[in-house]
N, C-alpha and C positions, 0 to 999 in steps of 0.2 A: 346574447344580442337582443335578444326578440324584451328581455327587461328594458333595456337601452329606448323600445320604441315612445313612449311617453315622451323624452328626454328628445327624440330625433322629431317628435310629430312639433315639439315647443320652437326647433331651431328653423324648421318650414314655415311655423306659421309665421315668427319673428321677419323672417325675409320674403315672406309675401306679403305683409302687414308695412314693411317698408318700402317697396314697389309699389302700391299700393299709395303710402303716403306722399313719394314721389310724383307719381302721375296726379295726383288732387293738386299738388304744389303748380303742376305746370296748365292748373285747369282744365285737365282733362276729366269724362265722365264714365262711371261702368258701361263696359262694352268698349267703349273707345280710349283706355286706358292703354298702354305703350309697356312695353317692357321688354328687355334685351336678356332673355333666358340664361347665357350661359354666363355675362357679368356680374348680372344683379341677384342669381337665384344658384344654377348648378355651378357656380367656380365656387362662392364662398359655404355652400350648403356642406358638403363633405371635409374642407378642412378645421369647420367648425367643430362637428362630429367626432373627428380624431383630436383635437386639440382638448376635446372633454373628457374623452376617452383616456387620455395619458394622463389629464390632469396640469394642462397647464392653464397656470391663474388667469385669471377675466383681466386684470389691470397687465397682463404683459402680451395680451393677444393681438395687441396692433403693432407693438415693437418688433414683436416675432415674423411679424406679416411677410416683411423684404426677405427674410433668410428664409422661410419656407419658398418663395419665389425662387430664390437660387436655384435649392434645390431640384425645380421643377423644369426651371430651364436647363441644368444638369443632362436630366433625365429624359426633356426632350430632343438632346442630341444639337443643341445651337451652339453656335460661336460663343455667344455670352457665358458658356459655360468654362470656358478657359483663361475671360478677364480676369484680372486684378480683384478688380470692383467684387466681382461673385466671390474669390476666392476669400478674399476681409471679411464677407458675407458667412461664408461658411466657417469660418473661424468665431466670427464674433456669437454665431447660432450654437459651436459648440461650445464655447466658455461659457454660454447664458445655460447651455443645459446641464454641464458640468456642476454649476453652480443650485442648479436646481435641483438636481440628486440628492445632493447635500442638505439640501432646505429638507427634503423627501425622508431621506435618512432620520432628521432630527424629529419632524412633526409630520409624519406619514399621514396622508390624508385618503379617501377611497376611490383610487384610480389607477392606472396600472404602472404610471412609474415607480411610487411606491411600493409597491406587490413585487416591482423588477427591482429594487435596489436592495429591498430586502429579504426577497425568497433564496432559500437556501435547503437544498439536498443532498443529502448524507455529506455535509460538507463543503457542498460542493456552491458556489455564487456565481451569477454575471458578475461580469467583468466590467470596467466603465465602458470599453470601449467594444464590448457586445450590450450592453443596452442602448451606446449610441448609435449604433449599428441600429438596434432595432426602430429607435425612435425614427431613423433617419428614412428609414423602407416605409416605417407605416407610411409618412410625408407623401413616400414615392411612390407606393401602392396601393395604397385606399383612399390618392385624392382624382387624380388624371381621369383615371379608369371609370371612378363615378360620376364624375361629371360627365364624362363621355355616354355612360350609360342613359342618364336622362337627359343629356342635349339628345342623343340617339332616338330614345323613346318617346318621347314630345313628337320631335318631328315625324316618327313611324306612326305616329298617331294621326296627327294632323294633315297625312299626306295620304291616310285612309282614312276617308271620315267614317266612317260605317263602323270600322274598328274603333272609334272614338265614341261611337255611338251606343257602342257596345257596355264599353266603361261606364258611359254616363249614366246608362240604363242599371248598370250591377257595375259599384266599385269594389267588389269584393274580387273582382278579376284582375285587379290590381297584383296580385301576384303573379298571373301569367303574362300580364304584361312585363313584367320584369325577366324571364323566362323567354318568352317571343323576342322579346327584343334584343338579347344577347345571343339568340341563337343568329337572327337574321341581321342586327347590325353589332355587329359586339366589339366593345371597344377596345379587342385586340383583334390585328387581323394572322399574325403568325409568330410564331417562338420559335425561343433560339434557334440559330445555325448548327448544324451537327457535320461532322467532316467524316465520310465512308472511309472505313480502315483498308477496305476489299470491293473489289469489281462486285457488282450485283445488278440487280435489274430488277424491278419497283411496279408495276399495271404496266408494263410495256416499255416503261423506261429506263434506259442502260445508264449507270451513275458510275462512274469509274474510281476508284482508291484515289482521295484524296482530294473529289468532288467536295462541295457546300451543297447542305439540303436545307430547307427550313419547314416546320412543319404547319400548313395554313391552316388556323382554326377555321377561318371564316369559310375555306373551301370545303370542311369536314362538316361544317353545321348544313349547308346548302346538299349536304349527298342527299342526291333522290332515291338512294335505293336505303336511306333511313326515314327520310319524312318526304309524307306526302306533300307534292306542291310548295317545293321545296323555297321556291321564287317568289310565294304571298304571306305578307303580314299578317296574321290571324291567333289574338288573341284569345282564342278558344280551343287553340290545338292541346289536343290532349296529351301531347306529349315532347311539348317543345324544352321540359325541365332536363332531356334525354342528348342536350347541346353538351362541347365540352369546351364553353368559353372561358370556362376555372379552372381547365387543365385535366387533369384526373390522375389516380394513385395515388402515388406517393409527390407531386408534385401540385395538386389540387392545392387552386389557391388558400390559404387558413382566413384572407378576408371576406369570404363567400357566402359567409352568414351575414353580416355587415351589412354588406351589399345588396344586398337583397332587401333586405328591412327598410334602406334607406330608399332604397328602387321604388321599392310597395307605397311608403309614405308619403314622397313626394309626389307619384301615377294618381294615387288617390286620393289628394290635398287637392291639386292642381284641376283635377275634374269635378271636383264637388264645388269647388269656391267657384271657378269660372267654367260653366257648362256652354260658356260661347268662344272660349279660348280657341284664337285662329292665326295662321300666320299672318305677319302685316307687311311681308312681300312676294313676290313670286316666290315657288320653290326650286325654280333656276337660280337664283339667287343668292341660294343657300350653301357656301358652297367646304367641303370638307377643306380639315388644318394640313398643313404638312406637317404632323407629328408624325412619328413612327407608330402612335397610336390612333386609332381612328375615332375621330369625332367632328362635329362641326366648328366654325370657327366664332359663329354670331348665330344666333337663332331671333328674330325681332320678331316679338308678338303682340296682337290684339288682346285687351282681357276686358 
């Protein structure tokens, strides 16, 4: 992952460079420059990153656009998930992948569809429809999550200046901003449902055989009897990396290096280009998605 960051600093710069060109079009000036975080910058920033990742071509990344969408509305639990419209959608995304395997197969190129079409042990191959399977997760799990992550961490910033201040003073803190901010807004707040086989009883809570539990990350990263001052933003905490917003064991999410790198690049692009980066309405405002995921809906900034 951490080779990838060159490649991830080029996809930040490209889409701040275009914000950028935007706000000059509408005659606006640095400082008073406009920009809508999570359209213009975090929605397209990470499915650009996975789209490289897999290796799918530059001339098919805007066709592809709508069927990644699907997917997403999918996976956010909406109505749109059970149209017509979506499902042509998801048909037509996998006949184009189906087809692209194929291309993969013939003239392998270095990226990981390739590497999945044609890695083979003791025998043994994915299947089409586990590598579609996989391509379709990355879609689902390494795009939501990180934009959430740095819609989250913008505004954690900006709603603590001092912690911004921080950043601006030492961008190399850029990693524990990525660290802080999933511990304290992390863009899942609880995983799955688990159903009690047996009567039992939990910190004082009686769950009876055949109860729903869910397990809250976001109430595990806040225990105070793990971090100090469990309730304040502070990118300096020594030991905010000690969150379990990626899950843990055998269930630790595998995109969690990614993640990170993309976290760190964009915390430390973002502060260094515009060190007067500020919100451009109240932070009432501001207000969270109804995703099942946690993030914001719109972030409108000053640059």
């Amino acid at each position: 992952m951490d080779a990838m960051r060159p490649a991830i600093q080029q996809i930040v710069d490209d889409l701040l460079d275009r914000a950028e060109q935007e706000a000059d079009a509408r005659g606006e000036t640095p400082g008073n420059r406009r920009m809508e975080l999570i359209s213009q910058f975090a929605y397209p920033f990470p499915v650009t990153v996975i789209s490289n990742l897999l290796g799918i071509p530059q001339e098919d990344r805007e066709q592809i656009k709508g069927w990644t969408e699907n997917l997403l509305r999918i996976d956010r639990g909406s109505d749109a998930g059970l149209s017509e419209q979506v499902r042509q959608g998801l048909l037509d995304f996998t006949a184009y992948l189906k087809d692209l395997f194929a291309r993969k197969r013939r003239e392998p190129t270095d990226d990981m569809i390739s590497r999945m079409v044609l890695m083979e042990d003791d025998g043994d191959t994915l299947t089409e429809e586990e590598t579609l399977a996989t391509v379709f997760v990355m879609y689902l799990a390494g795009h939501v999550t990180t934009v959430n992550l740095v819609g989250n961490g913008v505004v954690a910033l900006l709603t603590y200046p001092e912690q911004f201040a921080r950043l601006r003073q030492d961008p190399g803190l850029a990693r524990n901003v990525v660290e802080e901010t999933l511990r304290f807004w992390g863009p899942v707040d609880f995983i799955g449902r688990r159903t009690a086989t047996e009567d039992m009883e939990i910190a004082g809570a009686l769950i009876a055989k055949g109860d729903q539990v869910a397990v809250g990350l976001a109430s595990a990263n806040r225990d105070p009897e793990r971090f100090a001052r469990p309730d304040v933003f502070d990118i300096t905490r020594p030991d905010a990396n000690r969150h379990i917003a990626f899950g843990k064991g055998i269930h630790v999410c595998l995109g969690a290096p990614l993640a990170r790198v993309e976290g760190q690049v964009a915390f430390e692009t973002l502060v260094r280009r515009y060190p007067d980066l500020r919100l451009a309405v109240p932070l009432d405002d501001i207000t969270w998605s109804g995703s099942v995921l946690r993030g914001f809906r719109q972030v409108p900034l000053r640059f």
